[in-house]
C-alpha positions in Angstrom: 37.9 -112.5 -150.4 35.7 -110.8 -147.9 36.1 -107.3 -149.5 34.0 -105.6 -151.0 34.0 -102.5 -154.0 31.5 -99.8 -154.8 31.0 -97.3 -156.8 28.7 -94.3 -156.0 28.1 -92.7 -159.6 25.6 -91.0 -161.6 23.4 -91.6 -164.7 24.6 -90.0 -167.9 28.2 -89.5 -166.2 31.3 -90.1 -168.3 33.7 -90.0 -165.9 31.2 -92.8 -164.3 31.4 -95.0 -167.4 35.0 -94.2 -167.6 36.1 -95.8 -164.0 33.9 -98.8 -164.6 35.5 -99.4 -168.0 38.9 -99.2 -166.0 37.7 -101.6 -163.4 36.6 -103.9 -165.7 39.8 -103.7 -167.5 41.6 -104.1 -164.0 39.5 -106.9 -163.0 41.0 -108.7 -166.0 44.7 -108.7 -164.9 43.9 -109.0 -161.0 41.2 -110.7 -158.8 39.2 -107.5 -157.9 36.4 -108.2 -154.7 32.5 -108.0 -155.8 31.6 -104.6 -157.4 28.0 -102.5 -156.3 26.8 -99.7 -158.0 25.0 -97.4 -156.6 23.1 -93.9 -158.1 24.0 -91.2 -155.7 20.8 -89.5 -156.6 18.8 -92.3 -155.2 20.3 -91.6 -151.7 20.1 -87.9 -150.5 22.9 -88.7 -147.9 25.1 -90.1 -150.6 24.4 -87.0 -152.6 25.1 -84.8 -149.9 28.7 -86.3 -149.2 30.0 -87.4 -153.0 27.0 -85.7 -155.1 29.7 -82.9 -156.6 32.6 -85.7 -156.6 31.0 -89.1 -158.6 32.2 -91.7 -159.2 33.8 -92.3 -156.1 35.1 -95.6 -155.6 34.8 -97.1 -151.9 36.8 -100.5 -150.5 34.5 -101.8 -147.8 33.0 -98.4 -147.1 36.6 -96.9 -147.3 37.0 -94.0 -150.6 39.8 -95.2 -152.8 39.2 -92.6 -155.4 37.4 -89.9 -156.8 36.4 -89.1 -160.4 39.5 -90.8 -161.8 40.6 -94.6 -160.8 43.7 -94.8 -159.0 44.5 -98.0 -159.6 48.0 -97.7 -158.2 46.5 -96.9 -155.4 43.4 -99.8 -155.1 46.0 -102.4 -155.6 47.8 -101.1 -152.2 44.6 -101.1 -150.4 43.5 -104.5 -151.8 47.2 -106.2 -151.3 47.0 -104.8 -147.9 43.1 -105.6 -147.0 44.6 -109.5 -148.3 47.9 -109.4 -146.5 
């Protein structure tokens, strides 16, 4: 699996722990591709496009997902990315 996951949050972020909790759950009932985190404050770009909207979840660059995990909707993408 080529693919790969990220997820743009923020230190101190609920709704950050929250999706990554999800994932993780996720990840337990499906093979889900390698996951990077990265701190939109670190990156003034990043916090200029999702700084208002972490976490956001991205599929090889791609956004999935804002605040809340869709996972309806990542195991589209991901069947589809596989397909």
């Amino acid at each position: 699996m080529s693919s790969r996951l990220t997820v743009v949050h923020r230190r101190d972020c609920e709704l950050c722990d929250e999706m990554l909790t999800e994932l993780q759950a996720l990840g337990r009932t499906m093979p889900l591709p390698p996951l990077e985190l990265i701190d939109v404050d670190t990156d003034p770009q990043l916090a200029r496009r999702h700084g208002l909207h972490v976490p956001v979840l991205l599929l090889d660059g791609a956004i999935v997902c804002r605040q809340r995990l869709d996972a309806a909707e990542l195991r589209r993408l991901l069947r589809h990315s596989m397909g």
